[in-house]
Phi, psi and omega in degrees: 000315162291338157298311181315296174295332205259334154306299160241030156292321167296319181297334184265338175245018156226082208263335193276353185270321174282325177235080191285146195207202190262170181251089187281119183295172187262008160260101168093048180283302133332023189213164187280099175302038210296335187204120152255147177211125209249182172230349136138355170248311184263128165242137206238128182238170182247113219247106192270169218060345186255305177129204197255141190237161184230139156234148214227358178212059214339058145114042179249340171220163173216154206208145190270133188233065146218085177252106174111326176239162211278000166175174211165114176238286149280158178198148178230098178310145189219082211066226169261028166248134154251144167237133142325132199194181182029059178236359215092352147231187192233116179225161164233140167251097139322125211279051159204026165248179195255300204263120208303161174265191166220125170234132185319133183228149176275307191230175185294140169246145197247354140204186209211128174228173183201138160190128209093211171257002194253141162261131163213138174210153140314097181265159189309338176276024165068020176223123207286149187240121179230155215221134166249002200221064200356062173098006201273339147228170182208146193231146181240159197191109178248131171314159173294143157067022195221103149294294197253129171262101164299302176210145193242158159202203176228157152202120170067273157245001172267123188269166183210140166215129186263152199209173163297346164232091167096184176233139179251244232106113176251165176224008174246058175068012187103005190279316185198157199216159181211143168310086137008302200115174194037044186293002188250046192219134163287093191282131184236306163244123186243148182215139215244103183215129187332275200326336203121210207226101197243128142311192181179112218195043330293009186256237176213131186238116091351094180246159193225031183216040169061040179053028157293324189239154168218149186239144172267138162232097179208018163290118178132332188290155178263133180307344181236065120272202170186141180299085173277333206204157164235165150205164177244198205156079184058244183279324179298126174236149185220150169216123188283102170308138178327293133243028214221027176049242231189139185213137180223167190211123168305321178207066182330337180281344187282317227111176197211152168207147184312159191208029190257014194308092201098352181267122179311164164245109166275160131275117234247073209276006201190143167241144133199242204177123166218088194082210192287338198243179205232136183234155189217128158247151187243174181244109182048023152208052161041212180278151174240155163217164165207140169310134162301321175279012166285320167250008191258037194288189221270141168293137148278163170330113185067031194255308153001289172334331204251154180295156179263000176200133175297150175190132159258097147353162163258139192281158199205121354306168138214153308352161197220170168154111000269352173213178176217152166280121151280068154323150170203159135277130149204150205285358193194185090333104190207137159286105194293161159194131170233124136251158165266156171204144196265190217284355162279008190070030179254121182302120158285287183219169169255127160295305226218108156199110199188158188288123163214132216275169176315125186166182177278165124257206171132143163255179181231148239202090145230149218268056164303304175284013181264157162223180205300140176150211178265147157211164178241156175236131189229138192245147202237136149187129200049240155264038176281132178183111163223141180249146184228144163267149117240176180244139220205093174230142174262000000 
């Protein structure tokens, strides 16, 4: 009988060793998380009504870092810079100082990127503003067609703003933007990751071709959410939800899965990676921490083996004559279909259309009826949708 007792004495009171889950700490339990942002030691969060707070010990004590500065909503690291932002100003912090810098803005910015010496933010007058001299002047350049800019970042040579309607793209450093994609969508969140350039779009969209093509990857997601936040970890991607917690994923084209294990359902405005753990702020229930290895597990055994992503090729030869090869991937078992079509969007034929299990393909592509010119060819599988050009000369 005394084991029996001393047996469920351990269950009830080491509910966090048997059953792991997330942690709400114990500072700021009760207040609005709007923004975190780490450097993979120092994590800095933005505590709203309170200012900006830093922890040197992922999140068991915290010290106040606002000396100096004039206002705060977001903040982003950028190297050993932290920056401040959409507060009314533009400020920096360097990680071993007490005290904001102030950097001159023509307007308030209401979002903000960095990389280099170049700055660029968004101002209350709908017009993007850019800087090579790290804020000491600024020349303006408004995306097309963006009443508003929500949020900005980089990936690889491309800068991206998500805006209320789409996302726009610059690729000469903020000097001129061009239209993105997704314009009937509101960009909120953004993500800069080896795999590609992830959205919020209200779910999650990707791209790997510098935002020419976009794939939505949200199988697993709940459809009547919305996507507030990302952060990564090596292979590992995490996205913070409206109300439905935190999903992390090895592959989004593949899916995603719930992490909410102890996590209240909140909205989730902010990710970030700090040390070992995943830190999440919430809306009126404060900071979460979790171990990673708690939301990262072990890939299985031979899973490797299989492709990591649905993808359509470039047809090869191209220009062709009389025929060409299509390669595709897929990540899963799913039902295909490529058809071709000529430049007018006019269907010619079906290549491919049948249940196929995860794996390489190709098709053989001959122009016997065909006749010379452009044509596209586009592959459907699940939510999967990509279009490709070839050329067809005789």
């Amino acid at each position: 009988m005394k084991n029996l007792f001393l047996t469920i004495t351990f269950l009830l009171f080491t509910p966090s060793v048997l059953f792991p889950q997330w942690e709400q700490l114990d500072d700021f339990q009760s207040v609005t998380i709007r923004s975190l942002a780490s450097n993979g030691t120092k994590l800095f969060v933005v505590i709203e009504g309170q200012g900006i707070f830093l922890t040197t010990d992922f999140g068991n004590t915290w010290t106040p870092r606002n000396n100096g500065l004039l206002g705060y909503a977001k903040i982003v690291f950028r190297g050993d810079t932290l920056f401040s932002y959409n507060g009314g100003s533009l400020q920096k912090m360097y990680i071993n100082d007490l005290s904001w810098l102030h950097i001159p803005t023509p307007v308030a910015p209401i979002a903000f990127t960095a990389s280099d010496s170049i700055y660029l933010i968004e101002g209350i007058d709908f017009n993007v503003y850019r800087s090579s001299n790290y804020g000491a002047t600024w020349t303006t350049n408004t995306p097309p067609g963006a009443p508003y800019v929500l949020v900005m970042g980089k990936h690889g040579d491309a800068f991206y703003a998500g805006t209320t309607t789409g996302v726009r793209r610059s690729t000469d450093t903020g000097y001129t933007w061009t239209v993105a994609y997704l314009g009937q969508y509101l960009i909120s969140a953004l993500l800069a990751h080896s795999s590609g350039f992830y959205v919020n779009a209200p779910l999650v969209w990707r791209t790997t071709d510098t935002g020419n093509t976009w794939v939505e990857v949200d199988n697993g997601l709940s459809q009547a959410n919305i996507i507030y936040s990302f952060a990564s970890s090596g292979e590992f991607i995490f996205a913070g939800s409206g109300d439905n917690g935190v999903y992390v994923s090895s592959n989004p084209a593949i899916g995603w899965n719930e992490k909410n294990e102890g996590l209240t359902p909140v909205a989730i405005y902010s990710l970030a990676v700090a040390g070992d753990y995943l830190f999440a702020g919430s809306s009126q229930a404060g900071i979460w921490r979790r171990p990673l290895t708690e939301l990262t597990p072990v890939e299985e055994p031979g899973s490797g083996d299989l492709p990591q992503f649905f993808e359509l090729s470039q047809n090869y030869p191209n220009p062709f004559n009389p025929s060409t090869i299509i390669n595709y991937t897929l990540p899963v078992e799913s039902f295909v279909t490529i058809k071709l079509y000529d430049a007018l969007g006019g269907e010619v034929k079906t290549l491919v259309q049948n249940e196929q299990n995860a794996g390489s393909y190709q098709v053989e592509l001959k122009a016997e009826e065909l006749i010379s010119g452009i044509y596209f060819y586009r592959m459907r599988a699940g939510k999967f949708v990509e279009t490709r050009k070839m050329i067809l000369m005789r």
